[in-house]
C-alpha positions as CSV (number, residue, x, y, z in Angstrom):
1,X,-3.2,-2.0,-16.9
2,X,-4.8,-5.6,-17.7
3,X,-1.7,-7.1,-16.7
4,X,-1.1,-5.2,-13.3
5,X,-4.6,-4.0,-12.3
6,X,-6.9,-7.1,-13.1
7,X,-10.5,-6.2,-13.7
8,X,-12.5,-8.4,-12.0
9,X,-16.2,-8.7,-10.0
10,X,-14.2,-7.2,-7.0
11,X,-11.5,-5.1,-8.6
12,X,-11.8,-1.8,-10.8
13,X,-9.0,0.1,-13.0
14,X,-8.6,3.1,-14.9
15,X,-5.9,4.7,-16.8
16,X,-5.6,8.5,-18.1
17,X,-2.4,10.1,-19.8
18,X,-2.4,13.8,-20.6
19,X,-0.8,17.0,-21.4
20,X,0.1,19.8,-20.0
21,X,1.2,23.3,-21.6
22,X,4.9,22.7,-20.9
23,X,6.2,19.8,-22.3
24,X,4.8,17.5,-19.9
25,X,3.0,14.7,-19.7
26,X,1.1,13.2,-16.1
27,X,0.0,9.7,-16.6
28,X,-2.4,8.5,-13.6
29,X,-3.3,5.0,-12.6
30,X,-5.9,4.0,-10.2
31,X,-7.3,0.8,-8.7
32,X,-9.9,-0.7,-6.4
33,X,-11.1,-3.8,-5.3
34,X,-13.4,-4.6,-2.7
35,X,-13.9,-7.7,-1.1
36,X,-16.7,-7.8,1.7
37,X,-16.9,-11.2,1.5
38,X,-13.7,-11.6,3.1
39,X,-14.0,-8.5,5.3
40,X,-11.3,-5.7,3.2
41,X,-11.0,-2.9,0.7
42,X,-8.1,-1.6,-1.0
43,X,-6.8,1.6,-3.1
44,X,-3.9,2.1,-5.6
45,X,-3.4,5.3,-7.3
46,X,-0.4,6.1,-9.2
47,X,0.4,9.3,-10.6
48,X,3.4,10.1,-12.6
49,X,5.0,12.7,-14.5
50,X,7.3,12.8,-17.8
51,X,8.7,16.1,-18.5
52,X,10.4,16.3,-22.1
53,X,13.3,17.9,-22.7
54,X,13.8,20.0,-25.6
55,X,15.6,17.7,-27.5
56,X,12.2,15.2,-27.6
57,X,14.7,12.7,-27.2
58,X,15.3,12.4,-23.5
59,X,13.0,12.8,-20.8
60,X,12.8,13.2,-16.2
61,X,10.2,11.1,-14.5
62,X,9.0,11.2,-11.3
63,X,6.1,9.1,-9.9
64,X,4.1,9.0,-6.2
65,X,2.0,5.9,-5.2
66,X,-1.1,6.3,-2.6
67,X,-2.3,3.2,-0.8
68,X,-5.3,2.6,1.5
69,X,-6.0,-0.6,2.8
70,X,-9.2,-1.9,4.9
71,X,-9.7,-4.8,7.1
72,X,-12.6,-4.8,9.1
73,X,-13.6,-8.0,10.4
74,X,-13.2,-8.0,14.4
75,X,-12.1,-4.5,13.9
76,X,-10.9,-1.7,12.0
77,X,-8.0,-1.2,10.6
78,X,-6.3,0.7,7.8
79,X,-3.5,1.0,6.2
80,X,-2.4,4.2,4.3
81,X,1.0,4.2,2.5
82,X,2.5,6.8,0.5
83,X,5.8,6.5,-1.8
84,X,7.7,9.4,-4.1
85,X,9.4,7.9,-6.8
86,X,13.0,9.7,-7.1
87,X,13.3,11.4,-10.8
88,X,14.9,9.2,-13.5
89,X,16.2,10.4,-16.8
90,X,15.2,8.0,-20.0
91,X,16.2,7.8,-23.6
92,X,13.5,7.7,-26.2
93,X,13.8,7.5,-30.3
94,X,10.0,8.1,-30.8
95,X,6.6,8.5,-29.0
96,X,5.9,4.3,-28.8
97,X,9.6,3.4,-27.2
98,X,8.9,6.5,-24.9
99,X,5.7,4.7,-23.8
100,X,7.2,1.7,-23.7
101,X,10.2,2.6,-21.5
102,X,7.8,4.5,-19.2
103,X,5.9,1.9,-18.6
104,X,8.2,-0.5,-17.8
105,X,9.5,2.2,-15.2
106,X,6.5,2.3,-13.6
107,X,5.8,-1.3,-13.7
108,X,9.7,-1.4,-12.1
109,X,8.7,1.1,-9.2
110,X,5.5,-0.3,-8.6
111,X,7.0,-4.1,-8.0
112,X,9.3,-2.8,-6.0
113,X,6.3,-1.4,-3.4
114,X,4.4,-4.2,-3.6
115,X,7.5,-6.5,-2.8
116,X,8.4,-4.1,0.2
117,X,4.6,-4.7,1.2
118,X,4.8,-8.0,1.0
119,X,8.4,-8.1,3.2
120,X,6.5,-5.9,5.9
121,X,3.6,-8.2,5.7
122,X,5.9,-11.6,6.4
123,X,7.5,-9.6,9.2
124,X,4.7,-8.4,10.9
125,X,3.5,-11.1,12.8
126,X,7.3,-12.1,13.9
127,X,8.5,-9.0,14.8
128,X,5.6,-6.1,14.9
129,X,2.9,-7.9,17.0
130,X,5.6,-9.3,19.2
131,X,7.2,-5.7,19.9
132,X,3.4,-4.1,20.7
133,X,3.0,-6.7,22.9
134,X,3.9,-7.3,26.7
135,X,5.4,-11.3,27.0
136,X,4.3,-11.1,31.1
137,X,2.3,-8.2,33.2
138,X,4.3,-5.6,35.0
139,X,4.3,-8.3,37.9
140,X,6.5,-10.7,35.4
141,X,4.1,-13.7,36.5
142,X,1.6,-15.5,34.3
143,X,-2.1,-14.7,35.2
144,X,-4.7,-17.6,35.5
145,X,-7.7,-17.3,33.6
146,X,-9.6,-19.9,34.5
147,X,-13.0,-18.9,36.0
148,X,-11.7,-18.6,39.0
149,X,-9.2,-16.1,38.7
150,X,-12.1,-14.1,36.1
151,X,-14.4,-14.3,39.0
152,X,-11.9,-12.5,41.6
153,X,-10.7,-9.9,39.0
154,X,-14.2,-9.2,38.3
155,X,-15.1,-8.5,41.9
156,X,-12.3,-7.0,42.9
157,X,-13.2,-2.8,42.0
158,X,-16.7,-3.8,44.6
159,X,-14.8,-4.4,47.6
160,X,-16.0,-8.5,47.3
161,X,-12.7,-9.7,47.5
C-alpha cells in the first residue's frame, strides 16, 4: 500500500483482508486523493478474491478495479472505469509466499490499468478530440470571427441582417 497508494496531504489509502466461511479470502484496496488546488478528484478501489483449494497449496484469484476521476475546472467531467481481472491459479508453500505472490499479482494487474490509462491519456488529444470534432462547418469554408462576422451572426435570428 505505501508503495502504490502514497499517503499524502491530498491522498488517502486503506487496506482490509478477510475471510470468508469457505476457504476464501477478499482482500480490498481503496484510494483517494483530492486536489482542489488543481481543479480534480480521483478514486481507486480494488477488490480481489483468493479462493483456496483444498490442498492449501494452490489457490484462483480474481480481482475488479473501480475508477472515478474528476476534473472540474471550466467544466465537469468524469471519468468512471471499471476492469475484471480474469482468474489466475498460484502456487503457494505457506501463508507469507501466498501473500507475497498475491500481492505481486495485484501489483501486476494494477500496472497494467494504469499503463492502459496512461496510453489512452497520450492518445486522447491526437486521436479522441480530433474524431469529436468537425475540421470545417457543414459549408466546408472557414468562418471569420472577427467582430465583424460576431456582429452579423448575432443579429441574424432579429431580422437585422
Amino acid at each position: 500500500m505505501a508503495q502504490q497508494y502514497a499517503d499524502g496531504s491530498d491522498a488517502k489509502s486503506a487496506a482490509a483482508v478477510y475471510a470468508t466461511a469457505d476457504d476464501t479470502l477478499v482482500c480490498c484496496l481503496a484510494g483517494t486523493a483530492v486536489n482542489l488546488r488543481n481543479w480534480w478528484s480521483g478514486g481507486w478501489k480494488g477488490e480481489f478474491t483468493i479462493k483456496l483449494d483444498g490442498t492449501a497449496s494452490s489457490a484462483q484469484v480474481t480481482g475488479k478495479c473501480e475508477l472515478l476521476i474528476h476534473y472540474f475546472e471550466d467544466g465537469n467531467v468524469q471519468m468512471n472505469t471499471f476492469r475484471d481481472f480474469a482468474e489466475d491459479g498460484v502456487g503457494f508453500g505457506d501463508s507469507a509466499e501466498l501473500g507475497t505472490v498475491v500481492a505481486g499479482m495485484v501489483k501486476k494487474w494494477e500496472s497494467g490499468l494504469q499503463a492502459g490509462l496512461e496510453t489512452m491519456y497520450m492518445g486522447m488529444s491526437d486521436q479522441t478530440f480530433k474524431d469529436m470534432r468537425r475540421i470545417l462547418p457543414i459549408t466546408y469554408t472557414k468562418f471569420d470571427w472577427s467582430g465583424q462576422q460576431q456582429k452579423q451572426a448575432g443579429g441574424a435570428g432579429f431580422g437585422t441582417l
